[in-house]
PDB file of N, CA, C and O in Angstrom:
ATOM      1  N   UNK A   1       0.849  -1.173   0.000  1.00  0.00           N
ATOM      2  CA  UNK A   1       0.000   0.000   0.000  1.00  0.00           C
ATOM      3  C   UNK A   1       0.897   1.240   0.000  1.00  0.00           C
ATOM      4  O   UNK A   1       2.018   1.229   0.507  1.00  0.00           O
ATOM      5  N   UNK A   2       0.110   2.791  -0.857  1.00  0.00           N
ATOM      6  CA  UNK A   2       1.474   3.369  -1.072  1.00  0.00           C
ATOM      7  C   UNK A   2       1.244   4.159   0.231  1.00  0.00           C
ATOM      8  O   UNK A   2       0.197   4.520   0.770  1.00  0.00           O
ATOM      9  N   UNK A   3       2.697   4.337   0.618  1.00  0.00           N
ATOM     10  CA  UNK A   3       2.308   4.679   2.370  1.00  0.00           C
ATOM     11  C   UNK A   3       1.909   6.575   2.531  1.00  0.00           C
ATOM     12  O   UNK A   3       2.162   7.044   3.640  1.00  0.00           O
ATOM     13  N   UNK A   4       1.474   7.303   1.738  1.00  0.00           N
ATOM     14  CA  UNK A   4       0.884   8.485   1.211  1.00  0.00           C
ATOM     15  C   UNK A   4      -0.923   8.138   1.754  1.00  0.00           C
ATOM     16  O   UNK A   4      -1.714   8.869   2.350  1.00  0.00           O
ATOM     17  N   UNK A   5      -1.047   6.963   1.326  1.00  0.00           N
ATOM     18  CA  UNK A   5      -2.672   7.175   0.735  1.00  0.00           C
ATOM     19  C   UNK A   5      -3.244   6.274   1.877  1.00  0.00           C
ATOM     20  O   UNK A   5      -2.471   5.916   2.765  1.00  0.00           O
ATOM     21  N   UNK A   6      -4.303   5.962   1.901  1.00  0.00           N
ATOM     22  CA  UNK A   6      -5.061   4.817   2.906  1.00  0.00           C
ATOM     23  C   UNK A   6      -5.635   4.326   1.485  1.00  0.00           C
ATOM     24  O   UNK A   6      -6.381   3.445   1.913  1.00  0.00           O
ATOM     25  N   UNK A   7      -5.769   4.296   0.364  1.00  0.00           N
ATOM     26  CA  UNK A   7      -6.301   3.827  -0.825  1.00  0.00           C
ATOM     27  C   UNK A   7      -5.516   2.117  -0.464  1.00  0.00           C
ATOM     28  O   UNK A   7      -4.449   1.934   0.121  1.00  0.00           O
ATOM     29  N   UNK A   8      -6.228   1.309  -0.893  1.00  0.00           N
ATOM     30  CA  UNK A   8      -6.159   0.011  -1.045  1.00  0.00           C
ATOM     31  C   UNK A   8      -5.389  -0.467  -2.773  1.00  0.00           C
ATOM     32  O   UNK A   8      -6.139  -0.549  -3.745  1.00  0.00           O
ATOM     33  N   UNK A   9      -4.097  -0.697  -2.891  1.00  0.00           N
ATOM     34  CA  UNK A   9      -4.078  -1.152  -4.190  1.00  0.00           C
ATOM     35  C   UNK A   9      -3.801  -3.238  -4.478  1.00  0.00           C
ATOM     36  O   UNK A   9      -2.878  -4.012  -4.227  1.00  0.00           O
ATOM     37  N   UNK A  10      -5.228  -3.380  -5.129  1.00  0.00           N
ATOM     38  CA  UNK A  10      -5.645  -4.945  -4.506  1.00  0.00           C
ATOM     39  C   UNK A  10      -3.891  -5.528  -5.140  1.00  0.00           C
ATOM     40  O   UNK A  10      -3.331  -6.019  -4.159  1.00  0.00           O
ATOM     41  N   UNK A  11      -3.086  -5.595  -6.209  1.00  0.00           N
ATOM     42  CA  UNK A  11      -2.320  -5.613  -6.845  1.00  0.00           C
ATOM     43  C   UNK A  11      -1.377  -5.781  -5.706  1.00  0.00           C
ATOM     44  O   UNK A  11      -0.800  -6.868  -5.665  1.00  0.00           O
ATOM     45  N   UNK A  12      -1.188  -5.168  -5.045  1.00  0.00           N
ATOM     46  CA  UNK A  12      -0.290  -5.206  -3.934  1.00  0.00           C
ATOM     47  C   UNK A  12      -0.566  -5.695  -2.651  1.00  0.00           C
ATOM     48  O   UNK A  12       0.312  -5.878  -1.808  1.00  0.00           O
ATOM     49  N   UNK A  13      -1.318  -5.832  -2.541  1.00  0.00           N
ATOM     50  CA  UNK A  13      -1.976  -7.063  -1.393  1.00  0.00           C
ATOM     51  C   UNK A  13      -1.366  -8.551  -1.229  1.00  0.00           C
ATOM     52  O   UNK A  13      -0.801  -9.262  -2.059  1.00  0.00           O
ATOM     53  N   UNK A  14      -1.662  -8.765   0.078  1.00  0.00           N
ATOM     54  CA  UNK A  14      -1.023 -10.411   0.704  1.00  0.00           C
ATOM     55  C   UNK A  14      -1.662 -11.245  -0.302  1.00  0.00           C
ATOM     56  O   UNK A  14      -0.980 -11.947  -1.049  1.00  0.00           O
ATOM     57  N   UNK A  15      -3.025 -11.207  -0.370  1.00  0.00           N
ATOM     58  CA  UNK A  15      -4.089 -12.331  -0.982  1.00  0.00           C
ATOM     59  C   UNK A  15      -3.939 -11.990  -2.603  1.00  0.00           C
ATOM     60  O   UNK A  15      -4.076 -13.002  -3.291  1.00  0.00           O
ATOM     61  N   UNK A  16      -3.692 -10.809  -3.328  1.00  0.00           N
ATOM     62  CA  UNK A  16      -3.647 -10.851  -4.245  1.00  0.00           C
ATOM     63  C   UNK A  16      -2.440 -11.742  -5.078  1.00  0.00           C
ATOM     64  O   UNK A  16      -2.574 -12.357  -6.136  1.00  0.00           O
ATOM     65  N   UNK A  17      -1.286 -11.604  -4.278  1.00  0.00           N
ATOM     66  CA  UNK A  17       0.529 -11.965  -4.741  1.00  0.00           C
ATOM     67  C   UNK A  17       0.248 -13.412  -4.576  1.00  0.00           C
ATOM     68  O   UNK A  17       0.474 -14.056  -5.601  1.00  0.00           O
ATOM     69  N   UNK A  18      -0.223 -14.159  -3.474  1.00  0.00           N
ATOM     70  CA  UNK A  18      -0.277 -15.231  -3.122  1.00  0.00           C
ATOM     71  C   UNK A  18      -0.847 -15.892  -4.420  1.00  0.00           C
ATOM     72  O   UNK A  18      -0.131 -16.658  -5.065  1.00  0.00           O
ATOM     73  N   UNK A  19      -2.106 -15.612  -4.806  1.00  0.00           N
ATOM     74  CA  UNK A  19      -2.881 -16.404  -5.713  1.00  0.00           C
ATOM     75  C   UNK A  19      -2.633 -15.779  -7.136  1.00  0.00           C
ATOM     76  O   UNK A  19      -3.282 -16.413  -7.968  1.00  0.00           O
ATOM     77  N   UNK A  20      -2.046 -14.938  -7.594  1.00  0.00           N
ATOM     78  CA  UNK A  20      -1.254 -14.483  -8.355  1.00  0.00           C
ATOM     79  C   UNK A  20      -0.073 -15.752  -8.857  1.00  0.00           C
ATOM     80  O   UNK A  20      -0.255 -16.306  -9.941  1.00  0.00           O
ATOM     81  N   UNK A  21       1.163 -16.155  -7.951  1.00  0.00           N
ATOM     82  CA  UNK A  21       1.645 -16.902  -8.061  1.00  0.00           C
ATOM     83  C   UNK A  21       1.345 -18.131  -8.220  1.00  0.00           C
ATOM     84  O   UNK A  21       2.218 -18.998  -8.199  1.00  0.00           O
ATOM     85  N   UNK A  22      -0.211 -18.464  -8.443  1.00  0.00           N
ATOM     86  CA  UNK A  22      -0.385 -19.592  -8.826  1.00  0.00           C
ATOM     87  C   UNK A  22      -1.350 -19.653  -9.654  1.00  0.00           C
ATOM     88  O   UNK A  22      -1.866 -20.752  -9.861  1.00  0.00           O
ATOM     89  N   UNK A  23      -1.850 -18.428 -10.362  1.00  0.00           N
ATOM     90  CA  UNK A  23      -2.848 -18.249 -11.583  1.00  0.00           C
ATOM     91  C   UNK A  23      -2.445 -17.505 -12.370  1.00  0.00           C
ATOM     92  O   UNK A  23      -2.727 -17.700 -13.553  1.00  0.00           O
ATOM     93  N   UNK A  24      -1.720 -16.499 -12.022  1.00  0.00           N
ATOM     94  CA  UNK A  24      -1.128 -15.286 -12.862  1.00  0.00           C
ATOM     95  C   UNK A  24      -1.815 -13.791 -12.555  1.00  0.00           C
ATOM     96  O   UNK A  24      -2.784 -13.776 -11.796  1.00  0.00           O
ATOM     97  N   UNK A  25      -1.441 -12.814 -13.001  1.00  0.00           N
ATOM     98  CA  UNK A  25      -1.735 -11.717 -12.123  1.00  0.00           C
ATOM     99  C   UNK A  25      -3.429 -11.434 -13.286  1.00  0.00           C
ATOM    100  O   UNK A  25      -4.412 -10.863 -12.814  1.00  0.00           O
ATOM    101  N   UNK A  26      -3.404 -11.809 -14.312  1.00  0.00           N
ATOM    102  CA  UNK A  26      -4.882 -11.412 -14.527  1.00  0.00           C
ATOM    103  C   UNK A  26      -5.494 -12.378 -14.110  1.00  0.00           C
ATOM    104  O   UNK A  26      -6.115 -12.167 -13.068  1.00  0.00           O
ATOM    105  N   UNK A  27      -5.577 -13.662 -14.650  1.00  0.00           N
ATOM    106  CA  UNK A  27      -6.750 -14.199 -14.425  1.00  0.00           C
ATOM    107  C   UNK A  27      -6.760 -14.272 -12.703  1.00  0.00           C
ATOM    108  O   UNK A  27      -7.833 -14.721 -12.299  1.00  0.00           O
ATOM    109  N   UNK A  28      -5.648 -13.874 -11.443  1.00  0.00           N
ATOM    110  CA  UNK A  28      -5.988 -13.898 -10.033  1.00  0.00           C
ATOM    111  C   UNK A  28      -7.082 -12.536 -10.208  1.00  0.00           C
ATOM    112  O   UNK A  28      -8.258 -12.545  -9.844  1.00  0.00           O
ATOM    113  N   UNK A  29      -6.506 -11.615 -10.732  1.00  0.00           N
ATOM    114  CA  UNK A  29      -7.446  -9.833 -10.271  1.00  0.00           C
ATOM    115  C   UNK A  29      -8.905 -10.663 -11.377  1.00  0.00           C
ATOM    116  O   UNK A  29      -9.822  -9.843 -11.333  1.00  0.00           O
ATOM    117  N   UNK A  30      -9.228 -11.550 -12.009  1.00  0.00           N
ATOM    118  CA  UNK A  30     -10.139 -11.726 -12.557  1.00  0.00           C
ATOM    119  C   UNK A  30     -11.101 -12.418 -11.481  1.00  0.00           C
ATOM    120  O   UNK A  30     -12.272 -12.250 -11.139  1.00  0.00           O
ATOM    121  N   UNK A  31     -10.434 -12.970 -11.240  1.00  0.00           N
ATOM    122  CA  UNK A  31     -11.321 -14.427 -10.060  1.00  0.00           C
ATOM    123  C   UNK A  31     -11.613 -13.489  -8.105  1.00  0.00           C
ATOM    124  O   UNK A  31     -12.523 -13.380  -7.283  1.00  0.00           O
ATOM    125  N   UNK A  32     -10.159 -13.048  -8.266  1.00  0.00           N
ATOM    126  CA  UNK A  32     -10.682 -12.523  -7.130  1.00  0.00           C
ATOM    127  C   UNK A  32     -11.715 -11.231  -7.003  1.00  0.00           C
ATOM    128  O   UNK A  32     -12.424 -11.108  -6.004  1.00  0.00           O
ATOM    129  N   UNK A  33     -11.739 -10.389  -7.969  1.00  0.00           N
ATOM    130  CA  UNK A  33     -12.600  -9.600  -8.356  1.00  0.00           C
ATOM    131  C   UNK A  33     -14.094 -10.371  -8.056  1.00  0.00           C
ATOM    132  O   UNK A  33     -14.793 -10.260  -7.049  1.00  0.00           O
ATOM    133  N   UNK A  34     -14.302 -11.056  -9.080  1.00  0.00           N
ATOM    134  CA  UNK A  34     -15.437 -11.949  -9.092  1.00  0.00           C
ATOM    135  C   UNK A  34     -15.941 -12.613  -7.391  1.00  0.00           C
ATOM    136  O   UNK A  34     -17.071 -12.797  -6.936  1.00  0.00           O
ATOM    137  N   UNK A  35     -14.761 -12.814  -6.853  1.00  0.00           N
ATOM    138  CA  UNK A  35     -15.196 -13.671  -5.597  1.00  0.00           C
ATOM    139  C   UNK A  35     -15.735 -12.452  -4.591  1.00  0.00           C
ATOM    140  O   UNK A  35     -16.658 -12.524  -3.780  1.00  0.00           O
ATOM    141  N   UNK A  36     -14.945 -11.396  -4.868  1.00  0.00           N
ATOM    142  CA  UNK A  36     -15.218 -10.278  -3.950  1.00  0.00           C
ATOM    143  C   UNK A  36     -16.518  -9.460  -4.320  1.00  0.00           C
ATOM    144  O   UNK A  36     -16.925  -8.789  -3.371  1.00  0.00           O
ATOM    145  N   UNK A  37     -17.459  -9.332  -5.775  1.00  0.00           N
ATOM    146  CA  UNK A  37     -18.289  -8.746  -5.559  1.00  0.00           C
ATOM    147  C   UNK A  37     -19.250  -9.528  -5.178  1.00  0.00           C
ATOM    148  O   UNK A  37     -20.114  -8.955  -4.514  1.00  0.00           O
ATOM    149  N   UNK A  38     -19.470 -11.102  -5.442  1.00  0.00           N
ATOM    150  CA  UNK A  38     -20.149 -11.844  -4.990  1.00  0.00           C
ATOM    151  C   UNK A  38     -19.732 -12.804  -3.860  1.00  0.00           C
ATOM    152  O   UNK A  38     -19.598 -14.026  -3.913  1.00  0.00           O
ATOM    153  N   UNK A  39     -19.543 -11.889  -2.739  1.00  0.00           N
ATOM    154  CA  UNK A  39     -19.089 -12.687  -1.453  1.00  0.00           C
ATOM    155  C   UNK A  39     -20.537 -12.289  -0.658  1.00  0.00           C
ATOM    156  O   UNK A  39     -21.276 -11.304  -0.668  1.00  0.00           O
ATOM    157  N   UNK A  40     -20.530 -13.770   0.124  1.00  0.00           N
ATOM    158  CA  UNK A  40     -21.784 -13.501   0.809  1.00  0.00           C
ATOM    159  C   UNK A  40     -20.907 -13.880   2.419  1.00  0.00           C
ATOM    160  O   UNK A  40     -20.460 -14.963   2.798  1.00  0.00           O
ATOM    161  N   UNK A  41     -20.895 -12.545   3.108  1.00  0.00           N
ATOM    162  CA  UNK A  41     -20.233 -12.650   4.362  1.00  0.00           C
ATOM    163  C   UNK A  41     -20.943 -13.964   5.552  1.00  0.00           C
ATOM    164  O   UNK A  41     -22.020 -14.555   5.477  1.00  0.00           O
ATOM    165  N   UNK A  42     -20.116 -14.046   6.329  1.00  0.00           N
ATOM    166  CA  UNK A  42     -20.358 -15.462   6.964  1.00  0.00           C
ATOM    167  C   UNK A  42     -19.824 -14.600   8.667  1.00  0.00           C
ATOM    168  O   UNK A  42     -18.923 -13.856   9.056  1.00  0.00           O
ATOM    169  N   UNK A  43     -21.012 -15.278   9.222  1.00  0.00           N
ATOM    170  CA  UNK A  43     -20.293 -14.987  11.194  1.00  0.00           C
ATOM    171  C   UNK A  43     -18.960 -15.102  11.034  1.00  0.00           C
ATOM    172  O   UNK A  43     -18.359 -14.033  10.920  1.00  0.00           O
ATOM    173  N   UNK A  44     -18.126 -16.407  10.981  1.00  0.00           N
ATOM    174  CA  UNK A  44     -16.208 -16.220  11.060  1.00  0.00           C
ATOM    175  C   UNK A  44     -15.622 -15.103   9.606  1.00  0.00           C
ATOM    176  O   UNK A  44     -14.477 -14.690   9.421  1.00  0.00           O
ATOM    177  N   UNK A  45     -16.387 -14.948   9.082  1.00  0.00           N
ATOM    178  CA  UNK A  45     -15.262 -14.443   7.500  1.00  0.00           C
ATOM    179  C   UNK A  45     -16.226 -13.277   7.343  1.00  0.00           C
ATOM    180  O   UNK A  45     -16.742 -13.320   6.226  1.00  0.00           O
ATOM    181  N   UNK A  46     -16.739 -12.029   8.233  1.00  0.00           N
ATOM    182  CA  UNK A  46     -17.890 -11.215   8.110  1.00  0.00           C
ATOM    183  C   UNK A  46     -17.290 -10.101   6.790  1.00  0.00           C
ATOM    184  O   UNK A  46     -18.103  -9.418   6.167  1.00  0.00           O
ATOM    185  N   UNK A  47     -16.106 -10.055   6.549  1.00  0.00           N
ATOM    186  CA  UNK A  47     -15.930  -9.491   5.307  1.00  0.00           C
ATOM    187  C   UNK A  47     -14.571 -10.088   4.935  1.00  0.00           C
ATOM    188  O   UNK A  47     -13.959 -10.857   5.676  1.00  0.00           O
ATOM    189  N   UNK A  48     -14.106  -9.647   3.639  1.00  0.00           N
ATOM    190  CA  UNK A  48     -13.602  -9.645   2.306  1.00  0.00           C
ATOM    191  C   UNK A  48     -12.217  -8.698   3.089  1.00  0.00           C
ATOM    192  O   UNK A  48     -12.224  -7.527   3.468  1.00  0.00           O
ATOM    193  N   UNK A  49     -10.856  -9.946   3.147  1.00  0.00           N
ATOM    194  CA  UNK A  49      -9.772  -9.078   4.068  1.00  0.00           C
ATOM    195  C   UNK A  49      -9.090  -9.427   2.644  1.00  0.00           C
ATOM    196  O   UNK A  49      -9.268 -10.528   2.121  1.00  0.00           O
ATOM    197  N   UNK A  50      -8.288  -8.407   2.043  1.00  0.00           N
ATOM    198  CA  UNK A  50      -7.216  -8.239   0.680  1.00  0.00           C
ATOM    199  C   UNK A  50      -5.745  -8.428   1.615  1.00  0.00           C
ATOM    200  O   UNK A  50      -4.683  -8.745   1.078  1.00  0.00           O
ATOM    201  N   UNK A  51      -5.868  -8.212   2.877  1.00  0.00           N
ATOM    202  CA  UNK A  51      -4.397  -7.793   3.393  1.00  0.00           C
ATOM    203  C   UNK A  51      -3.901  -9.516   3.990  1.00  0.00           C
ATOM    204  O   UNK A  51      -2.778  -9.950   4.245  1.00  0.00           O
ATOM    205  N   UNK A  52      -5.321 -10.219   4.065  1.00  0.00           N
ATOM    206  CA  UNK A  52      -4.395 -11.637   4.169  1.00  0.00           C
ATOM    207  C   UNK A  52      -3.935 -12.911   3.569  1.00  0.00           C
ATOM    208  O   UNK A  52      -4.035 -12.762   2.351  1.00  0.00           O
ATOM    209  N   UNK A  53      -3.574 -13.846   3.783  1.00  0.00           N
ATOM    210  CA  UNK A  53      -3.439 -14.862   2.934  1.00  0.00           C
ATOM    211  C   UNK A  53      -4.681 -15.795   2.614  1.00  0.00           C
ATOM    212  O   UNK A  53      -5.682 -16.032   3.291  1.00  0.00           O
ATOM    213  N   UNK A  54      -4.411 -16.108   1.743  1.00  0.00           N
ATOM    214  CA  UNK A  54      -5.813 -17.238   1.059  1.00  0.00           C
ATOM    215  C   UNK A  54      -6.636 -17.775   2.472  1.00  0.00           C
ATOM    216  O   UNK A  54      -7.752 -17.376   2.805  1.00  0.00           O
ATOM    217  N   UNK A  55      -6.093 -18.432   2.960  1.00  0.00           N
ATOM    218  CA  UNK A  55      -7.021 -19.205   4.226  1.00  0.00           C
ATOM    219  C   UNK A  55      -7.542 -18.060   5.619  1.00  0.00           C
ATOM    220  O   UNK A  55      -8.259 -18.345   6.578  1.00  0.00           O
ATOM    221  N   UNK A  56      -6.883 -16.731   5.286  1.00  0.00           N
ATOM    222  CA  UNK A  56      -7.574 -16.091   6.396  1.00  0.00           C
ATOM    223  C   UNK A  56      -8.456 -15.502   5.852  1.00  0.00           C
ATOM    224  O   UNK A  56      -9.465 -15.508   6.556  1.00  0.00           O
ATOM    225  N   UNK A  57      -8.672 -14.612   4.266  1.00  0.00           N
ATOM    226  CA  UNK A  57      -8.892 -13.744   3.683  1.00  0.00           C
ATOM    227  C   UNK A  57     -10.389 -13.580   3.201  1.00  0.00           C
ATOM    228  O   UNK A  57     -10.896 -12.532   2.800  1.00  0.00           O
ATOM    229  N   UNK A  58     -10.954 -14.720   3.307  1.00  0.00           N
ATOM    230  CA  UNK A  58     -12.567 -14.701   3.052  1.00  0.00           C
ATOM    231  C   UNK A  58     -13.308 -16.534   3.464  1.00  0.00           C
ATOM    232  O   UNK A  58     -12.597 -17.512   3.692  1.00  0.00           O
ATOM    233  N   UNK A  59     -14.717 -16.535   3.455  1.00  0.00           N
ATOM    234  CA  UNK A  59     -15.156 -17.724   3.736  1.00  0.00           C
ATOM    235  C   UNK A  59     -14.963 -18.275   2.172  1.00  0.00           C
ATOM    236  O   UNK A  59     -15.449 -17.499   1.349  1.00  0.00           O
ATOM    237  N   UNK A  60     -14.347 -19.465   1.611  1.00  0.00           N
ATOM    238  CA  UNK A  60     -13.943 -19.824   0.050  1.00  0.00           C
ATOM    239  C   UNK A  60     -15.389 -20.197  -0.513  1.00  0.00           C
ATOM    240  O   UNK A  60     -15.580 -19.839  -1.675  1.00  0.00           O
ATOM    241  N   UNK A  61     -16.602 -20.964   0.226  1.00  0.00           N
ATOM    242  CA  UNK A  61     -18.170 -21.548   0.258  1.00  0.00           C
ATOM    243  C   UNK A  61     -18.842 -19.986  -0.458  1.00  0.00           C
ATOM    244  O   UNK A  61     -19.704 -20.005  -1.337  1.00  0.00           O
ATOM    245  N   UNK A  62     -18.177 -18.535   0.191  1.00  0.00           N
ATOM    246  CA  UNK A  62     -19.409 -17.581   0.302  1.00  0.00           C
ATOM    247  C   UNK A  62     -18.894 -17.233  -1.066  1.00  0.00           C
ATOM    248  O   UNK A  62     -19.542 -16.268  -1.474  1.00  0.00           O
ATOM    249  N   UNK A  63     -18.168 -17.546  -1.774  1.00  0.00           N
ATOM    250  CA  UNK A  63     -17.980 -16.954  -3.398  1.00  0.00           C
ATOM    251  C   UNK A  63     -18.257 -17.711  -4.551  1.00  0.00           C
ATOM    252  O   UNK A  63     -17.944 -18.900  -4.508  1.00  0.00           O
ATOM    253  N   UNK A  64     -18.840 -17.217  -5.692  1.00  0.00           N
ATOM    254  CA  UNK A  64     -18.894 -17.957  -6.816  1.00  0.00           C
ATOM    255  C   UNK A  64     -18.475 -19.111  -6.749  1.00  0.00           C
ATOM    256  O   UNK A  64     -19.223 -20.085  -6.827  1.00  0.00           O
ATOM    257  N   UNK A  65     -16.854 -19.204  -6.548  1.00  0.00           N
ATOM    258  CA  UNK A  65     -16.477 -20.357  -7.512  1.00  0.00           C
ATOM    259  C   UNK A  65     -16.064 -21.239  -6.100  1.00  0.00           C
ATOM    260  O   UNK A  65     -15.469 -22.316  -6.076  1.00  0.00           O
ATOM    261  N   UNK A  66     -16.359 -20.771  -5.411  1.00  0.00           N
ATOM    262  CA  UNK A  66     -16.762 -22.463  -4.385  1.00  0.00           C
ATOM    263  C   UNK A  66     -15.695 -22.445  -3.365  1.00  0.00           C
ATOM    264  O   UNK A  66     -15.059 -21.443  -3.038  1.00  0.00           O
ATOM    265  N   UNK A  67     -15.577 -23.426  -2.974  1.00  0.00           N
ATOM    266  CA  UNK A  67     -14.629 -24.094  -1.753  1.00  0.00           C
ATOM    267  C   UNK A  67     -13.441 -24.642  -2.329  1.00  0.00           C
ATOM    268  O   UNK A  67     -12.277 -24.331  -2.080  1.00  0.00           O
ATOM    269  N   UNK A  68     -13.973 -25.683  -3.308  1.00  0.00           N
ATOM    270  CA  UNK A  68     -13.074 -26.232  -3.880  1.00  0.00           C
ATOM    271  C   UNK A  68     -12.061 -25.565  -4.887  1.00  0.00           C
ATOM    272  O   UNK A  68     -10.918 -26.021  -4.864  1.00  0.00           O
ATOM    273  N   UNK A  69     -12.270 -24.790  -5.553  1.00  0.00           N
ATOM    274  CA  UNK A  69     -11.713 -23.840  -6.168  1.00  0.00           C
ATOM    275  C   UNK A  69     -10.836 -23.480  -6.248  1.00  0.00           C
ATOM    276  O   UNK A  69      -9.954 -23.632  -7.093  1.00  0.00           O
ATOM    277  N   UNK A  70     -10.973 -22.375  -4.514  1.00  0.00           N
ATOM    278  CA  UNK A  70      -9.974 -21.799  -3.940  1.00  0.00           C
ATOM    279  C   UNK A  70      -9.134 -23.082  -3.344  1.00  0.00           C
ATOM    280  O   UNK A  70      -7.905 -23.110  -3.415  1.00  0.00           O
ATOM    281  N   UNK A  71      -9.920 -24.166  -2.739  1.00  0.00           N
ATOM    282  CA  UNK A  71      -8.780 -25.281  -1.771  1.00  0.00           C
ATOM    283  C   UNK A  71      -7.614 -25.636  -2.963  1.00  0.00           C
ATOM    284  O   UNK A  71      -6.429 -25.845  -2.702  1.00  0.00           O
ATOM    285  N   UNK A  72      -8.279 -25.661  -4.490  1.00  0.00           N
ATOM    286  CA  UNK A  72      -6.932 -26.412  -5.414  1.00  0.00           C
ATOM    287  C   UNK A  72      -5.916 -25.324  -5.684  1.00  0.00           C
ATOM    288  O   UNK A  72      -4.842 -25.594  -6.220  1.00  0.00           O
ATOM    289  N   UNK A  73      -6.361 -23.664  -5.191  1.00  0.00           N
ATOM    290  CA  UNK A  73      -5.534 -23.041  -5.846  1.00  0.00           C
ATOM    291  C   UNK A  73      -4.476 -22.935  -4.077  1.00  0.00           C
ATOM    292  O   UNK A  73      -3.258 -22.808  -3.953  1.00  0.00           O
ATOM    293  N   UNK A  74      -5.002 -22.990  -3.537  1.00  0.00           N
ATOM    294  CA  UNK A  74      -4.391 -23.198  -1.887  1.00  0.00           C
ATOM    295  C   UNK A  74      -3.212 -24.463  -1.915  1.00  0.00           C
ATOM    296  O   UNK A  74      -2.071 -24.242  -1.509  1.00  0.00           O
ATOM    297  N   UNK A  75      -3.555 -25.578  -2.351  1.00  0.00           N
ATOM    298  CA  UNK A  75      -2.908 -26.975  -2.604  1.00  0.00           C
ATOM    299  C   UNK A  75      -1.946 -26.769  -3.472  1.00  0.00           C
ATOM    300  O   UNK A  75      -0.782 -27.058  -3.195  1.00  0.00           O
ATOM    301  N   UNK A  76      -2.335 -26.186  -4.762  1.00  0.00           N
ATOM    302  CA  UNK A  76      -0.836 -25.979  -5.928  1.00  0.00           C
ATOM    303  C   UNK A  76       0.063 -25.022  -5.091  1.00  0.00           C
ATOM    304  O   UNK A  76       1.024 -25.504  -4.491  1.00  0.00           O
ATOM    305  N   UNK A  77      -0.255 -23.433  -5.009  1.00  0.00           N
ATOM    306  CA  UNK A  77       0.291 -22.640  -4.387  1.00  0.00           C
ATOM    307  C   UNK A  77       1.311 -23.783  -3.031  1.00  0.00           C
ATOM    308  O   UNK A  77       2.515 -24.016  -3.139  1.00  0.00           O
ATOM    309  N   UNK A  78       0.838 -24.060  -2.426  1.00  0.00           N
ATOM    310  CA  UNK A  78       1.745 -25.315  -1.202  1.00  0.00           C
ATOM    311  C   UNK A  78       2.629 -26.159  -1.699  1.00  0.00           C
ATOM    312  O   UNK A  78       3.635 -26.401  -1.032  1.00  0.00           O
ATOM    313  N   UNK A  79       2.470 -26.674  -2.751  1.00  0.00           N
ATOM    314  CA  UNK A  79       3.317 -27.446  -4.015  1.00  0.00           C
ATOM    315  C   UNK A  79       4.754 -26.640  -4.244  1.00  0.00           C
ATOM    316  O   UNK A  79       5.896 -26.930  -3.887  1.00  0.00           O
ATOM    317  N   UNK A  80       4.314 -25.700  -4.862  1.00  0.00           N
ATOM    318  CA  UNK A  80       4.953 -25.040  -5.378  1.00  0.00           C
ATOM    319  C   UNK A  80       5.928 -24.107  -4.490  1.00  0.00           C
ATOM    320  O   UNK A  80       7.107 -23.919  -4.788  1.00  0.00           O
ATOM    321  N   UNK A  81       5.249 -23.509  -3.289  1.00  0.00           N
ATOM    322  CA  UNK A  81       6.559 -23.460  -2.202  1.00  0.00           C
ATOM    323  C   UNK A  81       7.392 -24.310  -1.268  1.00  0.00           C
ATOM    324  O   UNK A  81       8.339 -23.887  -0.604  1.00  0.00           O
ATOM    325  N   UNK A  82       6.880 -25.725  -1.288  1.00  0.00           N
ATOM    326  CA  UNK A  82       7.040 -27.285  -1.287  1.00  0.00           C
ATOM    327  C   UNK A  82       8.803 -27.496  -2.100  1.00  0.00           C
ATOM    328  O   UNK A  82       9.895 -27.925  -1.729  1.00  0.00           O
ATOM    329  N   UNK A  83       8.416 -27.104  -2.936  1.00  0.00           N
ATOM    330  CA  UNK A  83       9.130 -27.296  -4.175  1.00  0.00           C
ATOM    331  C   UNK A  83      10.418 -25.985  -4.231  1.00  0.00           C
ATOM    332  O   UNK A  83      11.635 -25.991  -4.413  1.00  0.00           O
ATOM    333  N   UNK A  84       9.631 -25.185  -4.030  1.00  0.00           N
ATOM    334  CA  UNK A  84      11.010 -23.952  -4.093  1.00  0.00           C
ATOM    335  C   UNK A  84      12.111 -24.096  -3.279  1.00  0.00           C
ATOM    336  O   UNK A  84      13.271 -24.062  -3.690  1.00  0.00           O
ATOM    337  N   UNK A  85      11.568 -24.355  -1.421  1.00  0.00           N
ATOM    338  CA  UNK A  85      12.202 -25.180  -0.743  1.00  0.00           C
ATOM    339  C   UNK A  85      13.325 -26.032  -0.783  1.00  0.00           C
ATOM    340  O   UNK A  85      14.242 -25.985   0.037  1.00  0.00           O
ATOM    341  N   UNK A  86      13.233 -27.073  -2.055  1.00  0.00           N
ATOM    342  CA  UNK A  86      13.873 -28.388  -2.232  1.00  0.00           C
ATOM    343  C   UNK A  86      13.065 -29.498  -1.311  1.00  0.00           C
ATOM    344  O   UNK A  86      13.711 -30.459  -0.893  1.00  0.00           O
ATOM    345  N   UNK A  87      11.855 -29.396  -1.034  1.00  0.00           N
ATOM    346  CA  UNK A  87      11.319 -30.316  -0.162  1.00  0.00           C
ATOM    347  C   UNK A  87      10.235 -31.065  -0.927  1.00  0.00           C
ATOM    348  O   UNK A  87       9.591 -31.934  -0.340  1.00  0.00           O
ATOM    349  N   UNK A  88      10.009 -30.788  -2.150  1.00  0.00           N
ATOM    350  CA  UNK A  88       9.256 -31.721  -2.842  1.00  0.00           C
ATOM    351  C   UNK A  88       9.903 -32.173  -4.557  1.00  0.00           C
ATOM    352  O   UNK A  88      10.196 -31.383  -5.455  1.00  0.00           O
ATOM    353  N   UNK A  89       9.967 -33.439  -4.577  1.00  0.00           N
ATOM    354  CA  UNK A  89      10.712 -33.132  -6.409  1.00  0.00           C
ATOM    355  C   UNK A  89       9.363 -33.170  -7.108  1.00  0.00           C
ATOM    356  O   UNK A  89       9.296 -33.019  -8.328  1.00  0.00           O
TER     357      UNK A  89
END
């Protein structure tokens, strides 16, 4: 965030970079866009947090594209720092 503004730039966000690195930076600002205007808030997940990582950042059930969705893009993303590691071939 640019430290001038209280403006939100989603691009630069925890949740955006995260799922970025495992979809690419449009189709993530595509999906997460989508998940965020159609989020239906939940008692634990009462809104739409950009500043955290995938598993804190919204209920995955209250958006379009489901639970599962987000869990495979959660699972590759884990792979793949698995892997950066040297802890997975």
């Amino acid at each position: 965030m640019n430290k001038h503004s209280n403006k939100l730039n989603i691009t630069e966000s925890k949740l955006f970079k995260e799922v970025s690195s495992v979809i690419g930076k449009v189709a993530a600002l595509e999906e997460l866009t989508k998940a965020y205007r159609g989020y239906v808030p939940t008692y634990d997940f009462p809104f739409f947090d950009w500043q955290e990582g995938l598993l804190e950042a919204f209920e995955w059930e209250g958006t379009p594209q489901g639970a599962d969705y987000w869990d495979e893009i959660d699972q590759t993303g884990e792979r793949i720092r698995l892997r950066e590691q040297g802890l997975l071939v």
